[in-house]
C-alpha positions in Angstrom: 77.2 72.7 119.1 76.8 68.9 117.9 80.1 67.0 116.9 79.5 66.9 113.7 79.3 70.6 113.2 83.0 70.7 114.6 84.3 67.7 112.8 83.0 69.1 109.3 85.6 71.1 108.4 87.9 68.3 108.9 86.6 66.5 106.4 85.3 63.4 108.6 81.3 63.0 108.5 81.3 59.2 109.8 82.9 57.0 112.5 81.6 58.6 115.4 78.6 59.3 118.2 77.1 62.9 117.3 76.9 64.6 120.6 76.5 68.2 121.8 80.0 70.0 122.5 79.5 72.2 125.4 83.3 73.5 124.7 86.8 73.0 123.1 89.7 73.1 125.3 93.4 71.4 125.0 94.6 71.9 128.5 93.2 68.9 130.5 92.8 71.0 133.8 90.0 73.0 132.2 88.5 69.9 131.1 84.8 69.6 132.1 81.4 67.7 131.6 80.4 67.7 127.6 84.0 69.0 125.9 86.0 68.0 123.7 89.5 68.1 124.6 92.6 68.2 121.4 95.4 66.4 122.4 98.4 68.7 121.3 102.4 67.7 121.3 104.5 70.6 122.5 108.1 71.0 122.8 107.4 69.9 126.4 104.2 68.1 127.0 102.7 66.1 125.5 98.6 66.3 125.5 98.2 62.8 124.5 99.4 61.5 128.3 96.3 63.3 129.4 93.8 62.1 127.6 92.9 59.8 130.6 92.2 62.8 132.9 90.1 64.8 130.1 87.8 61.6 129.9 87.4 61.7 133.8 86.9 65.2 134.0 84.1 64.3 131.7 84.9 65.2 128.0 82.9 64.0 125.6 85.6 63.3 122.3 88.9 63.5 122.0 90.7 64.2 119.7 94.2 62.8 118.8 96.7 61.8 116.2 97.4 58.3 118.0 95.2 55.5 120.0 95.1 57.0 123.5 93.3 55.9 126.8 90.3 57.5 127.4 87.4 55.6 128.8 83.9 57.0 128.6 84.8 59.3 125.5 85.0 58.4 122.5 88.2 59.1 120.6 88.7 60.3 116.9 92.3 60.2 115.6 93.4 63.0 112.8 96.8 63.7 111.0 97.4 66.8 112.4 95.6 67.9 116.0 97.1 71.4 116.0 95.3 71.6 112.5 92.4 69.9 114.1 91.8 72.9 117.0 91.9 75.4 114.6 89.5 74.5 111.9 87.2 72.9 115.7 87.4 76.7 117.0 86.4 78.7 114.0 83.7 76.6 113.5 82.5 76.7 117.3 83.0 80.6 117.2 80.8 80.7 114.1 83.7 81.4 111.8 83.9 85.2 112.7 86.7 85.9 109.8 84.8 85.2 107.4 82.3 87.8 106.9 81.6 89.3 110.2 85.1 90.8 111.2 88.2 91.6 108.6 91.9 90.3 110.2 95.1 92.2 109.0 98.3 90.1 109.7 101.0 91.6 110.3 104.5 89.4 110.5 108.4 90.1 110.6 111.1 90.5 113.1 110.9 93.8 114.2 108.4 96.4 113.9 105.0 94.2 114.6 103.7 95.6 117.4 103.9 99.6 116.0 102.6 98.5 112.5 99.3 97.0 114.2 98.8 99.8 116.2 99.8 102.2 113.6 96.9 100.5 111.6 94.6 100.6 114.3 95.1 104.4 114.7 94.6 105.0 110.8 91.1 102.4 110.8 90.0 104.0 113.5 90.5 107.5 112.0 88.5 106.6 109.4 85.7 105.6 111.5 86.4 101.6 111.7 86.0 100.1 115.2 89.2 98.1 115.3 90.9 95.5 117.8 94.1 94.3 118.3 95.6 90.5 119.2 99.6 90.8 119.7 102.3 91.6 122.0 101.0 94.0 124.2 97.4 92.0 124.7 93.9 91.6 123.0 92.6 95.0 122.4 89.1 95.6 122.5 88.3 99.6 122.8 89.3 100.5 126.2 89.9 97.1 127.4 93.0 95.5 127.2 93.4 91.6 128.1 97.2 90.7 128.9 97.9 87.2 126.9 100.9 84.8 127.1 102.1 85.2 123.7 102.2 87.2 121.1 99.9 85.4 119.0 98.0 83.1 121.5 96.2 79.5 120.6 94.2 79.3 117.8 91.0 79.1 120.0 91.6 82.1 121.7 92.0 84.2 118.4 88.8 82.8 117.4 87.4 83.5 120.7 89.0 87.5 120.7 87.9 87.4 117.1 84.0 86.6 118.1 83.9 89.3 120.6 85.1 91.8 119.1 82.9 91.5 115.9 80.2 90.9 118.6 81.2 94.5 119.9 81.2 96.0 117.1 84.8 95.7 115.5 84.9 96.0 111.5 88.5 95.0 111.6 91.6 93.1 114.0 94.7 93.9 113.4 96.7 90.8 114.6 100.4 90.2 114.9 101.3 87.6 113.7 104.6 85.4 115.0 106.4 83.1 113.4 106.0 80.0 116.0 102.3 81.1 115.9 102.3 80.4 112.2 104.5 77.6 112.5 102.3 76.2 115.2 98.6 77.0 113.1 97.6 79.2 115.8 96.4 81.5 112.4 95.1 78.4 110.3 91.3 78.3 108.8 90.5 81.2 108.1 91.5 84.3 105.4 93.3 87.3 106.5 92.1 90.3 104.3 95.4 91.5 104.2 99.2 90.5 105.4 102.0 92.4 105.9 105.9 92.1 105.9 107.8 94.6 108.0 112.0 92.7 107.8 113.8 90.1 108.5 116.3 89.1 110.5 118.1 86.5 112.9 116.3 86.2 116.0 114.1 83.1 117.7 117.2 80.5 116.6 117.5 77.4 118.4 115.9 75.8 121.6 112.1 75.4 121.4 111.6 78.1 118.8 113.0 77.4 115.2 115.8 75.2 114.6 117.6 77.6 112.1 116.8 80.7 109.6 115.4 78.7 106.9 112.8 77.5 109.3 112.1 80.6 110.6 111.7 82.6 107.1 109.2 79.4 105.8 107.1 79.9 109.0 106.7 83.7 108.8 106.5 83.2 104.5 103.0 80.9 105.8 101.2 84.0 106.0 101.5 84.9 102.4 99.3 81.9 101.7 96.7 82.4 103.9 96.3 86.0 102.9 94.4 88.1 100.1 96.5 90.6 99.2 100.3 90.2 101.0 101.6 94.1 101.3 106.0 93.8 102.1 108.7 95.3 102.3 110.6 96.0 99.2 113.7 96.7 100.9 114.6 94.0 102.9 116.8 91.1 101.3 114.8 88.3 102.2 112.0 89.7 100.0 112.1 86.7 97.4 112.3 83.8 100.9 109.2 85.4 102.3 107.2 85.3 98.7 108.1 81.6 98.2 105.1 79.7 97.7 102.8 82.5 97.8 99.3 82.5 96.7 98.1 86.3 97.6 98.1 89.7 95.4 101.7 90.8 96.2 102.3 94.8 96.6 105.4 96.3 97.9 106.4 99.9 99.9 110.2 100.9 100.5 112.2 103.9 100.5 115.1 102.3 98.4 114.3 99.8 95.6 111.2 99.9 92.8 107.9 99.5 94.8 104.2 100.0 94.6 104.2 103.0 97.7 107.3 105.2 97.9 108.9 106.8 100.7 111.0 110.0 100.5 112.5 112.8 102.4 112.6 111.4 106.2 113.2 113.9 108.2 113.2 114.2 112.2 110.1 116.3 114.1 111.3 117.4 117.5 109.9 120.2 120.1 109.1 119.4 124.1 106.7 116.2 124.7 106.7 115.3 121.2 109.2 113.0 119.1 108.4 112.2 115.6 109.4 111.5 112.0 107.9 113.0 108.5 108.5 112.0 104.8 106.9 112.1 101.2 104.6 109.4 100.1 104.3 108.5 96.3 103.2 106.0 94.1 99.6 104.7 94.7 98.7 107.8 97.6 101.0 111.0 97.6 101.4 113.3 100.7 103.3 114.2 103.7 103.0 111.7 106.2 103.9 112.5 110.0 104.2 110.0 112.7 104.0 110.9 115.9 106.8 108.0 117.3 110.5 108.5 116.5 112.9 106.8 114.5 113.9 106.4 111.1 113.1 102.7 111.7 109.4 103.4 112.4 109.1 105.4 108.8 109.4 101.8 107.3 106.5 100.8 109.8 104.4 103.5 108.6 104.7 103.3 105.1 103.9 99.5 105.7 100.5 100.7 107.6 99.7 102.8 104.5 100.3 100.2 102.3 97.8 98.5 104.6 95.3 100.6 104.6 95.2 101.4 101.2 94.5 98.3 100.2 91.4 98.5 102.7 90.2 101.4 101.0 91.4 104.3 103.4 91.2 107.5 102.6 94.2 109.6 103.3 92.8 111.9 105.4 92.8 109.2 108.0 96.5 107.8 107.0 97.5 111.1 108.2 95.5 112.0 111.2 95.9 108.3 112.4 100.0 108.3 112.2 99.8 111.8 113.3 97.8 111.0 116.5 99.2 106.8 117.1 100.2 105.9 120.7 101.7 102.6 121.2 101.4 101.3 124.6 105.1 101.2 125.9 106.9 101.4 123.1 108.8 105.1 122.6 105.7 106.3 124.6 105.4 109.9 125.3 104.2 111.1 128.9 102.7 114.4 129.4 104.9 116.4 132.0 105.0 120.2 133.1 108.5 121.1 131.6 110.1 121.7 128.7 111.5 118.2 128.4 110.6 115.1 127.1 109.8 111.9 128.9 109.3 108.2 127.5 108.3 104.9 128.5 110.0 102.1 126.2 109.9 98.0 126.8 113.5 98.0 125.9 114.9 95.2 128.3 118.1 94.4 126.9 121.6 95.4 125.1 119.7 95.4 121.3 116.5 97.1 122.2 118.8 99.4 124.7 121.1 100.1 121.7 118.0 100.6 119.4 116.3 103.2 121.5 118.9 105.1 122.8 120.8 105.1 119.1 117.3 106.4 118.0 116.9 109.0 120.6 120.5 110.6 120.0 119.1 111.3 116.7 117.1 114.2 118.0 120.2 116.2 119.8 119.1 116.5 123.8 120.4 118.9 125.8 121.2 115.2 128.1 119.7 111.9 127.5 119.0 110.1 130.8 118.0 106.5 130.7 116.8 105.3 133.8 116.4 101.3 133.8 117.1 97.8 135.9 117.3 94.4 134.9 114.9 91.4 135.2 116.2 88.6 138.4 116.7 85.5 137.8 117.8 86.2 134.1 121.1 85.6 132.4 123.7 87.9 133.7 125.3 88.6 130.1 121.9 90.9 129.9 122.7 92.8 132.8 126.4 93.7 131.2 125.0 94.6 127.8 122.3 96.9 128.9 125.4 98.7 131.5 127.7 99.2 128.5 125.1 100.5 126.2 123.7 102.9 128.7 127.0 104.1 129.8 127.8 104.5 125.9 125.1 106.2 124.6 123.3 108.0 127.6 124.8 111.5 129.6 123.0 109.7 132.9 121.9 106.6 133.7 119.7 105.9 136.5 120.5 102.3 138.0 117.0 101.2 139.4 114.4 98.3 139.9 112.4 96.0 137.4 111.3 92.5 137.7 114.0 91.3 140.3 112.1 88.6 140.9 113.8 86.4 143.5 117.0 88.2 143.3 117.9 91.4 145.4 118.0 94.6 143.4 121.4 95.5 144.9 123.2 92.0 143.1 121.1 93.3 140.1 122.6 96.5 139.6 126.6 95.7 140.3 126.2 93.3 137.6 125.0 96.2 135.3 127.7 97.8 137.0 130.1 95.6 135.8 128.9 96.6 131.9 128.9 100.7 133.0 132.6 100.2 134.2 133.8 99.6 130.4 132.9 103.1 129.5 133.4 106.5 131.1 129.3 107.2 131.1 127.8 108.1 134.7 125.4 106.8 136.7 123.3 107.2 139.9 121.5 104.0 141.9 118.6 104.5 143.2 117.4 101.0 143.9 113.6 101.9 144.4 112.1 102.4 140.9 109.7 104.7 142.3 111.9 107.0 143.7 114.3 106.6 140.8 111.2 108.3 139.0 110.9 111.1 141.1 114.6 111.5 140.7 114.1 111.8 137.6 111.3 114.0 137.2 113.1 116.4 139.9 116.2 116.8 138.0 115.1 117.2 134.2 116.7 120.2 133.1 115.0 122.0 129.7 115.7 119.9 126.5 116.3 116.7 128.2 115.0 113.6 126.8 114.4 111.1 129.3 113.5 107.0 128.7 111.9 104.9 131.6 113.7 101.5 129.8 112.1 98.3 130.9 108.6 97.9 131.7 106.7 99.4 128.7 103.1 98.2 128.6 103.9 96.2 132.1 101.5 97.2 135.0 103.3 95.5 137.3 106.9 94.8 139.1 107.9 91.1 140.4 109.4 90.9 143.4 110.0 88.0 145.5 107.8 86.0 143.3 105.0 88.4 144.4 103.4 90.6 141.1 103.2 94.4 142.5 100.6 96.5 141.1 102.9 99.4 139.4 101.9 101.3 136.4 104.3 104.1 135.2 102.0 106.3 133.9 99.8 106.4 137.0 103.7 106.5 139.3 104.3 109.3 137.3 100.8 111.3 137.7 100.5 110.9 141.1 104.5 111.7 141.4 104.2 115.4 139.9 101.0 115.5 141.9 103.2 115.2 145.4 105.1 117.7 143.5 102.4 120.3 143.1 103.0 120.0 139.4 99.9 118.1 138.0 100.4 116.9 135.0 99.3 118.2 132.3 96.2 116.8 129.4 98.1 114.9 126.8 97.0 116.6 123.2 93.9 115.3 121.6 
């Protein structure tokens, strides 16, 4: 694509050579023959230092917000480079938000991940090929692409967001974080609709956002880059998050005035499956059941409906799609031969520990048994939490491996120790997380609930700086397997 083409959108149309881009890149190791390379600031590096090494790798511009050294490529200075890459990818991916593919944003502290896939589920329901970019990866059908963050660099949505409308996708669901709106990782193009799950205090301080204000102005971005904003009634910081908005505001909640109601939730509970159901009113009226626990989540779902409604979905497909939505390691039921249930959640310490377990008392087990580890090489404070609210909230806790990393396991769990000792909750150690499975799966007893805390979506365990293939759901399968007790098809 010629430089000009890139530099368009920018507003600049003179001062420079017009050459063929062969790529856009802003880490100077990938630099190569033809690019052009954006020069970003981070909270740790600075891209303009390398400018020098792009230029010798080859790059044809760069781009940059100050003079920098570059011979043999020429150098075009903007305001804002972040700004720059943004606008320079969408318009090297062929702008694939704006006609060919339809992005959902979904923002807040909590609750991003289920929303999106909750969404997914319903879309896909109704017969709309759908992708997803957040947490757990880049989502494209059955292939899942693990990322670094949440919501990666704005070339790499608009990469994601060219192949999957090349494959087919009508819609991506995308979560979308409050550094990556901060950082313009979601500038240039429109999201169809955005969504507002809550707010609350969380990525303070450091590298992230230097206090709440910050925080709520980065994730209230969205609501100017989106069509129709759907949020949360409910949540206090309603009024923050609308400041400065420019989309169609409608609201869901189960408390205050709103657009879409929610009434009625209630817990569903029998062997294998976990769930919650309530009334919807207002703009759609049923019964919708979701088949992921929690009270929590019903605020989640009502927030997907909301969604979707504004897409045009018919409720048919809101309720199959909640009644039939998996998320990838989060509350994640497993198929097993008994009358108990088994779960795989991403909690990894004391909040999401006191969130899951809180959630799964809810439904009365016969025993709750949380079997979990800690990550090495991690502050110790976590290892104490997560032992106190295990030993507070569980029957049994299995003490077990999960990313010690360069720590032994056995250091690992007498810290967690150290938290169990503060309450009078058992415990077993069984320092292989394998075989703390099988433990597991040996001893359920009918009407148990039983939560594999820790790796979620992870396919892997680190040890000794080594990544371990180690996927629970295939431990598991081939587990009951030694067993002679295959496990049996989950239900369509």
């Amino acid at each position: 694509m010629k430089l000009a083409q890139l530099l368009a959108p920018l507003g600049i149309t003179e001062g420079f050579m017009d050459v063929e881009i062969s790529d856009i890149v802003y880490d100077s190791r990938k630099a190569k023959a033809g690019c052009a390379f954006v020069c970003l600031r981070g909270s740790a590096v600075d891209g303009h230092k390398f400018a020098v090494n792009a230029a010798a790798a080859g790059a044809a511009a760069i781009i940059a917000q100050e003079p920098v050294e570059a011979s043999g490529a020429q150098v075009i200075l903007v305001e804002d480079t972040r700004r720059a890459l943004a606008l320079m990818s969408a318009a090297f991916f062929g702008n694939p938000a704006e006609g060919d593919i339809s992005v959902i944003g979904v923002t807040g502290t909590k609750g991003k991940t289920t929303t999106a896939y909750m969404i997914r589920s319903i879309l896909e329901a109704a017969g709309h090929k759908t992708g997803v970019i957040g947490t757990i990866g880049v989502l494209m059908g059955e292939e899942l692409i693990q990322t670094d963050n949440t919501t990666p660099m704005s070339y790499d949505i608009q990469m994601y967001l060219r192949r999957m409308a090349d494959a087919g996708c009508e819609y991506c669901v995308m979560e979308a974080s409050s550094i990556g709106l901060k950082d313009l990782r979601v500038y240039g193009f429109p999201f169809t609709v955005g969504v507002f799950t809550n707010f609350s205090e969380d990525h303070i301080g450091g590298v992230e956002h230097k206090d709440m204000q910050e925080y709520m102005e980065s994730k209230a971005r969205l609501f100017s880059l989106c069509k129709t904003g759907v949020l949360n009634a409910d949540d206090p910081s309603l009024e923050g998050i609308l400041q400065g908005h420019t989309c169609q505001v409608r609201t869901f909640g189960f408390e205050k005035p709103a657009d879409l109601r929610g009434a009625g939730c209630r817990h569903l509970n029998k062997p294998g499956f976990l769930g919650i159901a309530f009334e919807v009113s207002g703009e759609e009226n049923f019964t919708a059941e979701v088949d992921i626990p929690g009270r929590f989540n019903a605020y989640n779902a009502l927030a997907a409906i909301g969604a979707c409604y504004e897409l045009g979905v018919p409720v048919e497909a809101m309720k199959q799609g909640l009644s039939t939505v998996k998320v990838k390691g989060r509350v994640e039921p497993v198929p097993v031969p008994g009358n108990y249930t088994l779960l795989l959640d991403y909690a990894h310490n004391g909040v999401g520990m006191e969130n899951i377990l809180t959630t799964l008392r809810e439904y009365h087990p016969k025993r709750l048994i949380c079997m979990f580890g800690a990550g090495g090489n991690r502050p110790k404070v976590r290892r104490y939490e997560m032992g106190e609210v295990s030993g507070r909230l569980a029957d049994l806790s299995v003490l077990t491996a999960d990313n010690s990393r360069f720590e032994d396991v056995k250091d690992i769990i007498a810290d967690i120790k150290v938290g169990m000792a503060k309450t009078e909750g058992k415990y077993v150690e069984i320092p292989d997380r394998r075989e703390a499975i099988r433990w597991c799966l040996e001893n359920a007893q009918e009407g148990d609930i039983i939560v594999l805390a820790g790796k979620g979506h992870e396919d892997y365990q680190e040890i000794q700086g080594e990544k371990r293939p180690f996927d629970e759901r295939v431990v598991i399968r081939e587990l009951l397997e030694e067993m002679g007790t295959p496990q049996p098809q989950a239900a369509p």
